[in-house]
C-alpha positions in Angstrom: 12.5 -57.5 50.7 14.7 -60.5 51.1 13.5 -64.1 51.2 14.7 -67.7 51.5 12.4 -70.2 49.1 11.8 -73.7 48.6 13.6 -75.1 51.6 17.1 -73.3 51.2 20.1 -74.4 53.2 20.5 -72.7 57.1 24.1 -71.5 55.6 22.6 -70.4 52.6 20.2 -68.4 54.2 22.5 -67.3 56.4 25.0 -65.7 53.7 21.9 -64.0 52.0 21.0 -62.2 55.5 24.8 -61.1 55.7 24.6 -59.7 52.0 20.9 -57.8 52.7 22.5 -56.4 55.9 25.6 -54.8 54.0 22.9 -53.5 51.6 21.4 -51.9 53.8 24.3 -50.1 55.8 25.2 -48.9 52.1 21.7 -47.7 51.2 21.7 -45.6 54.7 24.9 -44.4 54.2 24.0 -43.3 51.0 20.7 -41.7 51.8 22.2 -39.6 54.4 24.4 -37.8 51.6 22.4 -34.7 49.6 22.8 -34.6 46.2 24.3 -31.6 45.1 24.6 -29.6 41.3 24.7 -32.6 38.6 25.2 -35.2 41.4 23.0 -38.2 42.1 22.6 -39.6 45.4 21.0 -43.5 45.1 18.0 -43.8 47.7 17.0 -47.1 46.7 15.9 -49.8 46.7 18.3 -52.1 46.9 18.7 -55.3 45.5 16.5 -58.1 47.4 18.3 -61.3 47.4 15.8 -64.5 47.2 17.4 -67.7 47.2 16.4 -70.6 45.4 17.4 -74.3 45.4 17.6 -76.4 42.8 17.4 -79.8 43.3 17.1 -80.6 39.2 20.2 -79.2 38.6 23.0 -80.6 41.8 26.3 -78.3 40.7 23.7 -74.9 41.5 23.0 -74.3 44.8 21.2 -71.1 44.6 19.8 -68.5 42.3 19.4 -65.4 43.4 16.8 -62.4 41.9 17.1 -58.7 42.3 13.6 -57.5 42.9 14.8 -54.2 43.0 15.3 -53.4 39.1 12.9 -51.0 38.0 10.6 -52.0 35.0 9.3 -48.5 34.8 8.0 -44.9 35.9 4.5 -43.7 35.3 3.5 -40.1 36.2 0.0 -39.5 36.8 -0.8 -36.5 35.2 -3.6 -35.1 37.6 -1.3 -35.4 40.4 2.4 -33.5 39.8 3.7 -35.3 43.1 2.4 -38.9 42.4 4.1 -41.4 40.7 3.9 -45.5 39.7 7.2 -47.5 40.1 7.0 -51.1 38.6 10.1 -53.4 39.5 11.1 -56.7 37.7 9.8 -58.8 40.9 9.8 -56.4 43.7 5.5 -55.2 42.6 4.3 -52.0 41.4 4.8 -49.1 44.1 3.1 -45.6 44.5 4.4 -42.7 45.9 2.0 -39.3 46.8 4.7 -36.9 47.8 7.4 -36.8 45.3 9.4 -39.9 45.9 9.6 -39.0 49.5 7.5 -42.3 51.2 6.5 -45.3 49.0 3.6 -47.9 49.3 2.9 -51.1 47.5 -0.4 -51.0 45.6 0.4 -55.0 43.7 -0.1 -57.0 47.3 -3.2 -58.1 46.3 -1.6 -59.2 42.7 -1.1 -62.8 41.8 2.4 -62.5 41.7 5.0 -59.7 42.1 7.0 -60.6 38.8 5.7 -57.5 36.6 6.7 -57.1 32.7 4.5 -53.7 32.6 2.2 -51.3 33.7 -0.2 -49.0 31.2 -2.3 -45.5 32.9 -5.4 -44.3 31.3 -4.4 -41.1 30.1 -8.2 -39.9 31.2 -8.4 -41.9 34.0 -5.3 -42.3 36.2 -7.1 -45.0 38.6 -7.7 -47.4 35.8 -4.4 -49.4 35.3 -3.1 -52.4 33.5 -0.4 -54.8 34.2 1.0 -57.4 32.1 2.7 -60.2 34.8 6.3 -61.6 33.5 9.4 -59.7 33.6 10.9 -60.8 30.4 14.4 -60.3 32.0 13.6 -63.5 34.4 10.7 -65.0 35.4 7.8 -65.7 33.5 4.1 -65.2 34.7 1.3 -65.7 32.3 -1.8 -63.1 32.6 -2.8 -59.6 32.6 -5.1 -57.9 35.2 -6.7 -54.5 35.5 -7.8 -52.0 38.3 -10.5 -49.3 38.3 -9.2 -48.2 41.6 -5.4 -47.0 41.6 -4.4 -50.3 42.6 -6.7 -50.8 45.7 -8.4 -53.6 43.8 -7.5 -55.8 40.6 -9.2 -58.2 38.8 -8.5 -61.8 37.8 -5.9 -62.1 35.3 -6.9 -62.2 31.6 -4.6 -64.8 29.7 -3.0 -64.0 26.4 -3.0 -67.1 24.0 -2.2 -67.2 20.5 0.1 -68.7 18.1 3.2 -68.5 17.8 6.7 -70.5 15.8 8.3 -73.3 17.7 10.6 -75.8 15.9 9.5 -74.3 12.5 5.5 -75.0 13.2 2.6 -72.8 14.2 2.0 -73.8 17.6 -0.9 -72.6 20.2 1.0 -70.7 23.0 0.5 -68.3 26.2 2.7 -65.2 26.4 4.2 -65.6 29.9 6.6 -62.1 29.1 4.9 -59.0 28.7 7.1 -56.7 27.2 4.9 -53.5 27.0 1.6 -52.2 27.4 0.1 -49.1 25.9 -3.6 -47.3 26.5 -4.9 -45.7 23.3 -5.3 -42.3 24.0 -8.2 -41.6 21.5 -10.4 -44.7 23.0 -9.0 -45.8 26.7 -11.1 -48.9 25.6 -8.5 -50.0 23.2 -5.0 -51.6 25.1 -2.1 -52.8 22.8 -0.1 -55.9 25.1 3.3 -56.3 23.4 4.6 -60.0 24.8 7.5 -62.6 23.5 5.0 -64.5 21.2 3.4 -61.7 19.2 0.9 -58.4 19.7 -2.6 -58.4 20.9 -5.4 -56.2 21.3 -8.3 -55.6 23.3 -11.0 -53.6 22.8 -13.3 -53.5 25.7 -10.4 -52.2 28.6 -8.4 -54.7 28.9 -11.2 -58.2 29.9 -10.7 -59.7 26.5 -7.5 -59.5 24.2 -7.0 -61.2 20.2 -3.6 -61.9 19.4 -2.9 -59.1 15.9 0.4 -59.7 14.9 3.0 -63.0 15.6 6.5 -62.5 16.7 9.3 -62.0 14.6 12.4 -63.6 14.8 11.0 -67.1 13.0 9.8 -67.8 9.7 6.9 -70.3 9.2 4.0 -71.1 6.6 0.5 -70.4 8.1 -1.4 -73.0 6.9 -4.8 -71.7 7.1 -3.9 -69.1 5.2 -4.2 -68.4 1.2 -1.4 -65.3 1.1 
């Protein structure tokens, strides 16, 4: 996917179109090679230029994302052909057949910027996404689906504290960094994110912050330890 935001130049847009066209000559080239013994042929995706003004900042004239970095690969374990692939801003894709055809299941997200993605081990339609690549843009919220991605619900903020300037401060995680399903209660969901841990216990609708990053060292003041 390549797209031109927030009212980029026509010679900026231009040069993007050029460089997503040589992209994808290289990507078809590439695909038409088999992969033989050790070797790895790369069948995508490429990298999906978006351009961005920015009229804050005059010396910049662009910034440019790669949607196609992959976050990660989640294999459903009922089905040994499909798979989940979830990409820094490119969505969360599903493939039924191996890898050979792909479709989005994250249109119908808020946003396509995706930190991580969690599977029910018992129930591989129930997932959970944490919004926020932590590599680039930030995206507060988490949403679930009880439907393999047909349907999600509305996004579930995670707020807590956190250490800013040497003070506890009240913050929303905007990165999540990891997501984990307990296997021993699918109810419980561990969300790991830039300002600290949280927890839910009821699937994934409510979440308590548990544990405050680390990196900063501050004095809680309501507490007596």
């Amino acid at each position: 996917r390549w797209g031109v935001l927030n009212g980029a130049s026509p010679k900026l847009a231009e040069q993007v179109m050029r460089e997503a066209e040589q992209e994808l000559g290289a990507l078809g080239a590439s695909a038409s090679k088999r992969a033989t013994g050790d070797e790895w042929t790369s069948v995508g995706p490429s990298s999906a230029a978006f351009v961005i003004d920015v009229p804050t900042t005059p010396d910049v004239d662009l910034i440019k994302f790669n949607t196609g970095r992959v976050r990660q690969i989640l294999k459903d374990p009922t089905h040994p052909n499909s798979f989940l692939v979830s990409t820094g801003q490119g969505g969360i894709w599903k493939t039924n057949n191996n890898g050979k055809n792909w479709h989005s299941i994250g249109d119908r997200l808020p946003t396509q910027s995706i930190g991580a993605v969690a599977m029910d081990p018992s129930d591989p339609d129930r997932l959970i996404v944490g919004f926020g690549d932590p590599f680039s843009s930030r995206m507060p919220g988490v949403s679930t689906s009880q439907t393999g991605g047909k349907t999600w619900s509305d996004a579930v903020m995670l707020t807590g504290r956190t250490v800013a300037g040497g003070q506890w401060t009240e913050a929303t995680a905007t990165q999540t960094r990891d997501l984990k399903v307990s296997k021993d209660d699918p109810k419980v969901v561990l969300a790991a994110t830039e300002i600290g841990l949280f927890r839910s216990a009821d699937g994934g609708q409510n979440f308590a912050q548990v544990l405050p990053p680390v990196g900063d060292a501050a004095v809680d003041p309501t507490s007596t330890v």
